[in-house]
N, C-alpha and C positions, 0 to 999 in steps of 0.2 A: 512387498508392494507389487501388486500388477494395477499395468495399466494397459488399456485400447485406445490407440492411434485411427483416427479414419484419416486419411490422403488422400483425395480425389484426386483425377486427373485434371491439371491447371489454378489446382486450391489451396491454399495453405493448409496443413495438416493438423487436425484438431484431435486434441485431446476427448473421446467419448465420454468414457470412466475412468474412476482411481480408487484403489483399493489399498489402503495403507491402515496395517496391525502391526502390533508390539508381538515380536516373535517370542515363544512360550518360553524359550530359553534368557532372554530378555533379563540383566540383573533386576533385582527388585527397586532398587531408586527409578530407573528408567522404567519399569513397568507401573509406580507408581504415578510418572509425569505423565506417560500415554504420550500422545502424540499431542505436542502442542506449537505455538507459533513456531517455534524456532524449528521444529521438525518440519513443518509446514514448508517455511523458507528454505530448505535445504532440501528438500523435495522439487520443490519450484526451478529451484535453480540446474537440479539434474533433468528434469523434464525440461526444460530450457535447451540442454544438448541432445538432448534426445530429438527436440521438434529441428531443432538446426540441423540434424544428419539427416532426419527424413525428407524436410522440407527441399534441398537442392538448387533452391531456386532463389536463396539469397536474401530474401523476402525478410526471413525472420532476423537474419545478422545485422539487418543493416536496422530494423526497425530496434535491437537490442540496444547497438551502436548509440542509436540516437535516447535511447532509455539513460545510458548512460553518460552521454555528456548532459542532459537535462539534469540530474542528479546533481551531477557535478556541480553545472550554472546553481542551481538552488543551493547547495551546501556554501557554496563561494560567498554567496549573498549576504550569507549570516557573519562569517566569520567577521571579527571585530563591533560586532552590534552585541548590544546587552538587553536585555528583556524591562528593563525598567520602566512599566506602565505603558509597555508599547506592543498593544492586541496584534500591530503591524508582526513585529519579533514573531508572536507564536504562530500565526498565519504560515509566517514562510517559514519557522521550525517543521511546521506540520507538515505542508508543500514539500520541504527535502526531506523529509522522513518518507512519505509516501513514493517519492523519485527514486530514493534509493531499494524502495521495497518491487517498484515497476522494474529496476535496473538490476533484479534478481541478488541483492546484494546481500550475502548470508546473515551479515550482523548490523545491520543500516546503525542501533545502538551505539556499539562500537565506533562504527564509523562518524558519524555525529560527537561523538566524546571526544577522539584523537584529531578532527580537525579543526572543533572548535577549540578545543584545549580547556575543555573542562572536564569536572571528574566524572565517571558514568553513570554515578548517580544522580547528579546536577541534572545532565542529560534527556534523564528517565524522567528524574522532576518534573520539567519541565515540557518533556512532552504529554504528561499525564495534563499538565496545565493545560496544555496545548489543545488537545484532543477538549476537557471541556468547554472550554472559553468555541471552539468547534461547535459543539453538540450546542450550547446554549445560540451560538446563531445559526446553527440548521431550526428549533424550535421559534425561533424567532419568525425567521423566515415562513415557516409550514403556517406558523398565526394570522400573518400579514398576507399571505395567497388565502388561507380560508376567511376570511376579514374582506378580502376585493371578493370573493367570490361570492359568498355571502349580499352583499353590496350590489355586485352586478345580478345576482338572482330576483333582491328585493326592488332594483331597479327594472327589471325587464318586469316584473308582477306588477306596478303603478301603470307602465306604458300600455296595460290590456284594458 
């Protein structure tokens, strides 16, 4: 893995590029997964200290900080709620999934399993539910803005 750091004077330090391969010596199960999310997120989270030692300035600890008690709030939410016909349940599955992933949390999965106390595959279930029931009102949404847009176009073309 390489990567370039820019720092400017007074800026938080940004990540330019990243350069992440499967070293040639790499067992073959792991050369056949390549790099995927979970590498990803263990990447993240060491680039995470990486930008904390450069940064100096405090900026990034405290905004982490707050990554993760957000995390937190959202997983707390769920615990004791059951998904039973309630779109509300997978909304905020989704919301503390993505909390934990903002809060560099290497297995947010896991973590979702052990503190709902269900089993990881339950878990996984359900956030794949989650994520559609997602995707089906982000498309919802995109119809109902080109639907007004639509609307306010065909309206401004009568007012000529």
């Amino acid at each position: 893995m390489s990567v370039t750091v820019d720092a400017r004077d007074g800026e938080a330090p940004v990540i330019t590029s990243l350069t992440v391969t499967v070293p040639d010596d790499a067992p073959d199960d792991v050369r056949r997964r390549g790099v995927n999310s979970g590498v990803m997120r263990r990447i993240e989270s060491r680039l995470g200290g990486l930008l904390e030692q450069v940064d100096g300035t405090g900026r990034f600890a405290k905004w982490r900080q707050q990554a993760e008690a957000d995390a937190q709030r959202a997983v707390a939410a769920l615990i004791g709620r059951q998904p039973r016909g309630d779109d509300d349940y997978y909304r905020d599955l989704l919301r503390a999934s993505r909390a934990l992933v903002r809060a560099r949390e290497d297995e947010p999965l896991n973590v979702l399993s052990e503190r709902l106390g269900i089993p990881k595959g339950t878990a996984k279930s359900r956030l794949a539910k989650a994520r559609d029931l997602d995707t089906i009102r982000m498309d919802e949404l995109r119809k109902a803005r080109a639907a007004g847009a639509r609307k306010r176009l065909a309206q401004s073309g009568d007012d000529e």
